[in-house]
C-alpha positions as CSV (number, residue, x, y, z in Angstrom):
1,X,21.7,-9.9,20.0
2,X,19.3,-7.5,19.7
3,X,19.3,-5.2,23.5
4,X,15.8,-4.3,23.9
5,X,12.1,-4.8,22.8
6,X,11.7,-1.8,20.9
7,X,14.4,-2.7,19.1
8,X,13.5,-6.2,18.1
9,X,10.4,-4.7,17.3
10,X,12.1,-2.2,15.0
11,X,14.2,-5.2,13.8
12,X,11.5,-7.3,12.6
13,X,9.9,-4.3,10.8
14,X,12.8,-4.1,9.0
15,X,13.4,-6.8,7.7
16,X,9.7,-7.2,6.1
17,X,11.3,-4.1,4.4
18,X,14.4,-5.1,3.2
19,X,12.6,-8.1,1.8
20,X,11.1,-6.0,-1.0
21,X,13.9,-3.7,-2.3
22,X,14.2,-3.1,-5.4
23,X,17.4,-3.4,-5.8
24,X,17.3,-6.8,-4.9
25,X,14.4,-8.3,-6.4
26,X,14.1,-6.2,-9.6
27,X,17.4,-8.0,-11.4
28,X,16.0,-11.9,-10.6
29,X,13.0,-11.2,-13.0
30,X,13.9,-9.3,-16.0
31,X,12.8,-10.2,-19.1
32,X,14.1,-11.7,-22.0
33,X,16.0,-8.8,-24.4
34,X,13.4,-8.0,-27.2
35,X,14.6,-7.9,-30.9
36,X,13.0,-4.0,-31.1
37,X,12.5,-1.2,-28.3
38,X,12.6,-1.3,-25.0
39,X,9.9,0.9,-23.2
40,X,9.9,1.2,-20.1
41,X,6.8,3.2,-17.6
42,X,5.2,2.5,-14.6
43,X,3.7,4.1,-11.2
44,X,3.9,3.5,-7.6
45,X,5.6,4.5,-4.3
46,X,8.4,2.1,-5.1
47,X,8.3,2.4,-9.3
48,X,11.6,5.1,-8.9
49,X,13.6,2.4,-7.1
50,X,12.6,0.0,-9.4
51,X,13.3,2.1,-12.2
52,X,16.5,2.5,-10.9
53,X,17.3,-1.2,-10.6
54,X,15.9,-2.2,-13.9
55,X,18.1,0.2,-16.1
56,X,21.2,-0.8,-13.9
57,X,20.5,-4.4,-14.9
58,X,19.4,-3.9,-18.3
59,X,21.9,-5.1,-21.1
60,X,19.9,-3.6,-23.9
61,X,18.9,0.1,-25.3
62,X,15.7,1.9,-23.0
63,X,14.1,4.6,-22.7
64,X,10.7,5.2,-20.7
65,X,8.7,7.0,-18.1
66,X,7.4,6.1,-14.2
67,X,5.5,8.3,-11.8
68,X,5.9,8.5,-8.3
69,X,5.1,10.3,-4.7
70,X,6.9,13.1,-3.8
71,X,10.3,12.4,-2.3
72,X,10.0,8.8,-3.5
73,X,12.6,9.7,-6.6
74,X,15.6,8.2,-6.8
75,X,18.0,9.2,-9.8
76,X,18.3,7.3,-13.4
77,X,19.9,7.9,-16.3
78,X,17.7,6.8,-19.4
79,X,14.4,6.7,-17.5
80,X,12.6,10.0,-16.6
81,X,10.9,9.9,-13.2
82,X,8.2,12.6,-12.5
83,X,7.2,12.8,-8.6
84,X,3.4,13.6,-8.1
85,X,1.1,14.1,-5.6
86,X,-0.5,10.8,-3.3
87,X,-3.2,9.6,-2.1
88,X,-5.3,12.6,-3.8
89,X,-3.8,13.1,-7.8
90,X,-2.8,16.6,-9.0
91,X,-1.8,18.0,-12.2
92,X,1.6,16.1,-12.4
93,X,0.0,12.9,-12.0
94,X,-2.0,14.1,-14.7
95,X,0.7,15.1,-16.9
96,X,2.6,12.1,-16.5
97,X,-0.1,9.3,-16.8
98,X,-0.9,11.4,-20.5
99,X,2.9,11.2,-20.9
100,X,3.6,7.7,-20.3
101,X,0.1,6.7,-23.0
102,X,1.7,8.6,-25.4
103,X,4.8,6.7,-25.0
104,X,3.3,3.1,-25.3
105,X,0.8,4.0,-27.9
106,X,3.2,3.9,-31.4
107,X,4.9,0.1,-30.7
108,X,4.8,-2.5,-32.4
109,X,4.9,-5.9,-32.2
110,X,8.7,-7.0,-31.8
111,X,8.9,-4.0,-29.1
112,X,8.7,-4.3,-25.2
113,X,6.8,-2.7,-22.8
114,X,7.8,-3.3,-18.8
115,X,5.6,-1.7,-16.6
116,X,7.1,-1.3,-13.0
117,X,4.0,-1.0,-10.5
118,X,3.2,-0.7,-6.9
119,X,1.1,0.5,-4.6
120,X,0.3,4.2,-4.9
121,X,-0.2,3.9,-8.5
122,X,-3.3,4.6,-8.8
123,X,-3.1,8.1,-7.2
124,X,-0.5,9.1,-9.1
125,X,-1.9,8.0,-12.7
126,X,-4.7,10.7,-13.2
127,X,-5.5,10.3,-16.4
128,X,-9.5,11.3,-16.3
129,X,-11.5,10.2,-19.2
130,X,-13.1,12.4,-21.6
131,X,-15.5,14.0,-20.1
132,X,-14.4,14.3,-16.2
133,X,-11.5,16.6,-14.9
134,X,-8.7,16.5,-12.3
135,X,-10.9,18.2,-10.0
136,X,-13.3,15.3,-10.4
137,X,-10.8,12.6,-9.6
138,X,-10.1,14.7,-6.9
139,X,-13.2,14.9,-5.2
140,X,-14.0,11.2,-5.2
141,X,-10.4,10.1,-4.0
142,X,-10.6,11.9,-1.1
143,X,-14.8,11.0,-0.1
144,X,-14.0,7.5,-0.8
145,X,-10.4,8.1,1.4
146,X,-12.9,9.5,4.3
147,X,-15.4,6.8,4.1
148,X,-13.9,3.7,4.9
149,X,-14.0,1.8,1.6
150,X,-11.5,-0.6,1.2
151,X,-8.9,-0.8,-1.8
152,X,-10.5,-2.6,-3.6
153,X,-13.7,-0.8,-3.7
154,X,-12.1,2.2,-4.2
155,X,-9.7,1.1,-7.4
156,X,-13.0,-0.5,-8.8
157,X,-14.4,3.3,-8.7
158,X,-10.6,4.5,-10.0
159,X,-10.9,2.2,-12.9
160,X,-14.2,3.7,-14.1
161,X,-12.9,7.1,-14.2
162,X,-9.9,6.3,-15.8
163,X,-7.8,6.2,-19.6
164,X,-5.7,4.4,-18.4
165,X,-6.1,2.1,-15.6
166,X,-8.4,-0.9,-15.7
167,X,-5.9,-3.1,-18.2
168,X,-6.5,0.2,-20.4
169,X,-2.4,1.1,-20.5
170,X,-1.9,-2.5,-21.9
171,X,-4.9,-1.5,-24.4
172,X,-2.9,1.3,-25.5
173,X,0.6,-0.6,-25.7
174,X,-1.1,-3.5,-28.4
175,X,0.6,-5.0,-30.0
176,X,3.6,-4.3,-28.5
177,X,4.6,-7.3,-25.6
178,X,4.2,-6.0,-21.9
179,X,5.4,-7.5,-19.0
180,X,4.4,-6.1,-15.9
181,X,7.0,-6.4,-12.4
182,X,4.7,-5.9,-9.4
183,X,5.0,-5.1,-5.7
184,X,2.1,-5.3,-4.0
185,X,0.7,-3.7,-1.2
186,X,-2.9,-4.9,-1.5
187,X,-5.0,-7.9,0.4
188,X,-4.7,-11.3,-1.8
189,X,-1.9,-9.7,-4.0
190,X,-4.6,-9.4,-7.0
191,X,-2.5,-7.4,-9.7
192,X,-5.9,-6.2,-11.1
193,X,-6.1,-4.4,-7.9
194,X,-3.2,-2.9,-6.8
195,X,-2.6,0.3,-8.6
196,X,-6.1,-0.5,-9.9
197,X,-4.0,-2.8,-12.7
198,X,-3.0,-0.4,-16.0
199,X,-2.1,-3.6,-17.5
200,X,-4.2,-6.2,-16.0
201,X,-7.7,-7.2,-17.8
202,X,-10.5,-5.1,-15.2
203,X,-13.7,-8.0,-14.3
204,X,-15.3,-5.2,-12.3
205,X,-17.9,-3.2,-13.9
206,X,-19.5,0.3,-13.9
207,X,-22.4,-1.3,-11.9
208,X,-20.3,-2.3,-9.5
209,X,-18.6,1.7,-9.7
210,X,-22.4,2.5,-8.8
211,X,-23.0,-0.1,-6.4
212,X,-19.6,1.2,-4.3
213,X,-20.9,4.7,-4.1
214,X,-24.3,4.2,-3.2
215,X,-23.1,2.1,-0.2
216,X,-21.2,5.0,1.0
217,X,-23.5,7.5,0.3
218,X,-21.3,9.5,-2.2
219,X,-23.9,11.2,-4.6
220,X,-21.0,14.1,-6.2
221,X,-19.8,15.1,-8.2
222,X,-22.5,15.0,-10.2
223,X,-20.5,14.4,-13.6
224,X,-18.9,11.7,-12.1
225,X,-22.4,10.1,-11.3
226,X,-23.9,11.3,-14.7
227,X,-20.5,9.2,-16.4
228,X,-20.9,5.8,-14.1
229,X,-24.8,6.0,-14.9
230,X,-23.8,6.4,-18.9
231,X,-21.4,3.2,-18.9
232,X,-19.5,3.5,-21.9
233,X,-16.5,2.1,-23.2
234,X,-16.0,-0.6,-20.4
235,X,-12.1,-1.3,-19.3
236,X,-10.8,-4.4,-21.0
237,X,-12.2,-7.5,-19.7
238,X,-10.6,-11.0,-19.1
239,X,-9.9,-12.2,-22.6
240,X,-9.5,-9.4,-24.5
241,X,-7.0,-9.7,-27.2
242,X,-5.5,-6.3,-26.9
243,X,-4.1,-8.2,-23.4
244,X,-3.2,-11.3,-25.1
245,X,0.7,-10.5,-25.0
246,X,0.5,-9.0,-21.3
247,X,2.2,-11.2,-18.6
248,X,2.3,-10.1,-15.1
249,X,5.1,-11.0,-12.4
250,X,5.0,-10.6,-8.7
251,X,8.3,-9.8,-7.6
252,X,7.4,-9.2,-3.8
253,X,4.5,-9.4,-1.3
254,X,3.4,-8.9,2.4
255,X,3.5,-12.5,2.8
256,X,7.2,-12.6,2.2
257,X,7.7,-10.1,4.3
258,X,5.9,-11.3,7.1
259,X,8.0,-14.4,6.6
260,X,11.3,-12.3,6.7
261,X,9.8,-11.2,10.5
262,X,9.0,-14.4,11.5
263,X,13.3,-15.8,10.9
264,X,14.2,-12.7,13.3
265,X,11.7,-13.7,16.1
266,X,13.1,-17.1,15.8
267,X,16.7,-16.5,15.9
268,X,15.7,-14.8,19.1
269,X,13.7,-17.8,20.3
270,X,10.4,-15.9,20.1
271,X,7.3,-18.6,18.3
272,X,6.3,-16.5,15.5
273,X,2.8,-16.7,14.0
274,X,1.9,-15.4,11.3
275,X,-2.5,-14.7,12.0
276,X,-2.6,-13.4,7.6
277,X,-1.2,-10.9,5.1
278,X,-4.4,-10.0,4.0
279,X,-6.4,-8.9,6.8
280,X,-8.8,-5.7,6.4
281,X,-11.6,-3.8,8.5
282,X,-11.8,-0.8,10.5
283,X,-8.5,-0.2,12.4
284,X,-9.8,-0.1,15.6
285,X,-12.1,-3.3,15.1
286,X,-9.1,-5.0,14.0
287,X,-7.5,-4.1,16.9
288,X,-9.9,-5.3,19.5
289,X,-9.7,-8.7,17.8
290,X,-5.8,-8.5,18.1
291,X,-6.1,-7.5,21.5
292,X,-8.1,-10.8,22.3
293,X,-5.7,-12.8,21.1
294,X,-2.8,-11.3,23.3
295,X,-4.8,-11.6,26.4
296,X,-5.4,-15.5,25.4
297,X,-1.7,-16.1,24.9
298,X,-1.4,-14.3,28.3
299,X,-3.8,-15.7,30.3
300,X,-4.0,-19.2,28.9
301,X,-0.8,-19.8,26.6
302,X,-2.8,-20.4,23.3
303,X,-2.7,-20.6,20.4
304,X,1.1,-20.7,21.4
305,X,3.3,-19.9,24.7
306,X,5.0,-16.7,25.7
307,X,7.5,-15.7,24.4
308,X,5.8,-15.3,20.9
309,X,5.0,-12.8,18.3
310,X,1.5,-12.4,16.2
311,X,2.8,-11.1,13.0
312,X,0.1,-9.7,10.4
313,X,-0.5,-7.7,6.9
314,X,-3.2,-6.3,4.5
315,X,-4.8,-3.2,4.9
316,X,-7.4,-1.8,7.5
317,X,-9.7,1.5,7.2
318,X,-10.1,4.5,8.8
319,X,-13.5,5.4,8.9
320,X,-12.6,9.6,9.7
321,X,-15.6,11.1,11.8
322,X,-13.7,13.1,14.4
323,X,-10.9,16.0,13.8
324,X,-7.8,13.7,13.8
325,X,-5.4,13.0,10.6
326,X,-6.9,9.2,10.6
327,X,-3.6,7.1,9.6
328,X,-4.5,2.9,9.7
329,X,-2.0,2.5,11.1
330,X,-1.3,4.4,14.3
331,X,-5.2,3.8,14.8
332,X,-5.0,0.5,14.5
333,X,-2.1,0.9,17.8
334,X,-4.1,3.3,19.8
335,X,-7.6,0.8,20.0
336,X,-5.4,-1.8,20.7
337,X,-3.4,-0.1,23.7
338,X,-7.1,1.1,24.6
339,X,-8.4,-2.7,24.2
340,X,-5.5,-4.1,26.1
341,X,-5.6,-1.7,29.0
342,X,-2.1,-1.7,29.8
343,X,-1.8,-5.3,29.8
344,X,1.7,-6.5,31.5
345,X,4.6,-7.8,28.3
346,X,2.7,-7.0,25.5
347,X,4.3,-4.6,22.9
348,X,3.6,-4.2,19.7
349,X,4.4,-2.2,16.5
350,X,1.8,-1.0,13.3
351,X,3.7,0.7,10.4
352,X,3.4,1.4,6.5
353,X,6.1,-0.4,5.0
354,X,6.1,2.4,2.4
355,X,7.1,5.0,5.2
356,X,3.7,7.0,5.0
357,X,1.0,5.8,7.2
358,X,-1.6,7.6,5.3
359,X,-0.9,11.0,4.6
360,X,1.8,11.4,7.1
361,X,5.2,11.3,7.1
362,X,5.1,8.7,9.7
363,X,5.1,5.1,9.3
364,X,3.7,3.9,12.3
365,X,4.5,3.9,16.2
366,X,5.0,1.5,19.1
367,X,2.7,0.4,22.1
368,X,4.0,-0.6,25.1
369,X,2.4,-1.6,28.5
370,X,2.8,2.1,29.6
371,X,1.9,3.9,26.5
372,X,-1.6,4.9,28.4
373,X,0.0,5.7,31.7
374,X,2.7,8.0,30.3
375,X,0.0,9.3,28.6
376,X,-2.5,10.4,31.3
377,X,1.0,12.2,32.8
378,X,0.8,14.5,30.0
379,X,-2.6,15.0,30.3
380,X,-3.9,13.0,27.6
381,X,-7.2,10.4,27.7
382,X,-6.4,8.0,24.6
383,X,-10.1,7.0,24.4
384,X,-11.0,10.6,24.0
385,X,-7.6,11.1,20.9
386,X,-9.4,7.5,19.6
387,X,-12.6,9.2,18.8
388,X,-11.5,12.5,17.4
389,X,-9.3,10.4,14.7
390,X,-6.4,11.6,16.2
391,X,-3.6,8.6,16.9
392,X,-0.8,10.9,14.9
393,X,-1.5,13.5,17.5
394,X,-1.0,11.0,20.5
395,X,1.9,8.7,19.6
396,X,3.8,12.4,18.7
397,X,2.6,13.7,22.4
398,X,4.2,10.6,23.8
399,X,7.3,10.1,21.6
400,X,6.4,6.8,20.3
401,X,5.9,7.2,16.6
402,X,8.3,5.1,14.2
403,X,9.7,7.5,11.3
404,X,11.6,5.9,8.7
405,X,11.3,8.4,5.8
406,X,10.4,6.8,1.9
407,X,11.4,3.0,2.3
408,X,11.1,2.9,-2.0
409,X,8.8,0.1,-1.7
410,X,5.8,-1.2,-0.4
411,X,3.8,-4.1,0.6
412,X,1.8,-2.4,2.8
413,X,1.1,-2.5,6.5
414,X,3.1,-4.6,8.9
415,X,1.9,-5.3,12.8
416,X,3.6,-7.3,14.8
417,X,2.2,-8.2,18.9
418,X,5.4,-9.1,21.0
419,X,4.0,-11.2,24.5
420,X,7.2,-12.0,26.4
421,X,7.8,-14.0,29.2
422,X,9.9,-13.4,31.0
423,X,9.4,-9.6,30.5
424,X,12.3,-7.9,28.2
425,X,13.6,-5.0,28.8
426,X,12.1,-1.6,27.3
């Protein structure tokens, strides 16, 4: 029996982890031994732990390469893992997206290439085409990280700057067969999205590149506008033979996971419900919306009675104007203690099922009915840490962050609102 709210809290978080590990899902979809070599690459916060699995199931010969964050390495014995730097790339990323082209690039047909992705690919395959430099991948990721654009606008931007993302890492692999395992972490679990899909055919275009920076006013680097405004060599588009033999396979999702929460709230006899798994916007709009549902199961027990939990995934923005860190999700928690004013029996808890709410070593935190009173004890006005950007700052000031370090996976961000009645103890 689980003692007290934060804890079930923590409990249900979890268990939408332990849904996608790994080590658990990896072995239930390998694919069939091929009769030449097996490669094996990939990239992402989880692609380590996967690697990890895979060659421990693996009855055949291997060899390969996958990329991940720093601190996200786990050891293997006959796949090299390089860590590299997310959400902005640096040189290792470089090296290692160059490395694991040159390792796909000389197969042939009766060889296999599995790619092991997840989110946080994308950063961490820099591979810039000719033309455009690190520092030029650089400088977008971390505008289009500032401005609010959401993943998908900002891997259709990645994709256009890229060798080897876009479907252009299965390109590279013809005609050699790739099958793709994928975790995702992305809103409607489109694998031509998450990681900005190496192996996936691309239907975005370099108009819509343009069309993504205009609307957020990003006019540098100039090369990279010069390069979107040239248009050549367009990824690999839906139907493109060089994909014919490419097969993808999710292996886990926020959905899942959400599911996984929702059998803990019921063996406590809390009614969970599950609002989506891919819901985006700004944080703190999000939020306000949340917070209106809590008050209507309060005040007028819909959609459901108390004792229930609103369970949801996706990823939210952080539109960064003031001096904070930003982080989704602890923004997300802060408007919604603001929104909900201290409301009596609602709790909830936002967190990165990766570990890292944005560039912190944080996942998330908690809100309780007396996060803004303990709060104005120490002096600090959450409306006024909401405007500068600065949730990290406040849920540290107040003890109330949720640090799990690397989970080695990640199907993004979990929220779940607990409305109890009767109260449970905190």
């Amino acid at each position: 029996m689980v003692a007290d709210t934060r804890t079930l809290l923590r409990a249900m978080f979890d268990a939408a982890v332990a849904t996608a590990d790994p080590a658990k899902i990896v072995p239930q979809n390998l694919p069939d031994l091929p009769r030449g070599r097996t490669v094996v690459v990939g990239a992402g916060k989880a692609s380590a732990a996967m690697a990890r699995a895979f060659e421990q199931s693996w009855k055949g010969s291997l060899s390969g390469i996958v990329a991940t964050r720093y601190g996200h390495a786990v050891p293997c014995d006959r796949i090299e893992i390089i860590e590299a730097a997310h959400p902005v790339p640096d040189a290792a990323g470089e090296r290692a997206a160059h490395r694991i082209l040159e390792c796909v690039r000389r197969l042939g047909p009766d060889d296999l290439v599995v790619a092991l992705i997840s989110g946080g690919g994308s950063a961490l395959l820099a591979a810039p085409v000719p033309g455009l430099t690190l520092a030029d991948e650089q400088a977008v990721n971390r505008v289009l990280l500032a401005s609010g654009a959401s993943i998908e606008e900002m891997n259709c931007v990645r994709k256009h700057l890229s060798s080897i993302k876009g479907g252009r890492l299965a390109a590279a692999a013809h005609p050699a067969r790739v099958v793709t395992l994928v975790i995702s972490d992305v809103p409607g679990d489109d694998p031509a999205v998450i990681a900005s899909g190496p192996t996936v055919a691309d239907p975005t275009s370099y108009s819509d590149a343009r069309e993504v920076l205009k609307r957020y006013g990003i006019s540098e680097p100039r090369s990279v506008i010069l390069h979107l405004d040239a248009a050549r060599d367009e990824t690999p588009k839906p139907g493109d033979p060089r994909l014919a033999r490419s097969e993808t396979r999710l292996i886990a999702n926020p959905q899942r996971s959400l599911l996984a929460a929702a059998e803990i709230a019921l063996a406590h006899n809390i009614i969970p419900v599950i609002l989506g798994d891919a819901i985006e916007g700004e944080a703190r709009e999000v939020a306000r919306v949340m917070a209106g549902i809590a008050r209507q199961v309060v005040n007028y027990h819909q959609p459901v009675p108390a004792p229930c939990v609103l369970l949801s995934g996706g990823e939210t923005t952080v539109t960064v104007r003031g001096k904070g860190r930003g982080g989704r999700n602890v923004e997300f928690l802060l408007a919604l203690a603001v929104a909900l004013g201290g409301l009596p029996n609602v709790w909830a808890i936002a967190a990165d099922t990766d570990g890292v709410d944005g560039a912190e070593e944080v996942a998330g935190a908690i809100v309780s009915p007396t996060t803004l009173c303990r709060a104005a004890e120490s002096g600090i006005r959450a409306s006024d840490r909401l405007a500068d950007n600065d949730a990290h700052g406040f849920f540290e000031a107040i003890g109330d962050q949720v640090i799990t370090g690397p989970t080695l996976t990640n199907v993004n961000d979990f929220r779940a609102i607990l409305v109890s009645a009767p109260p449970l103890s905190g």
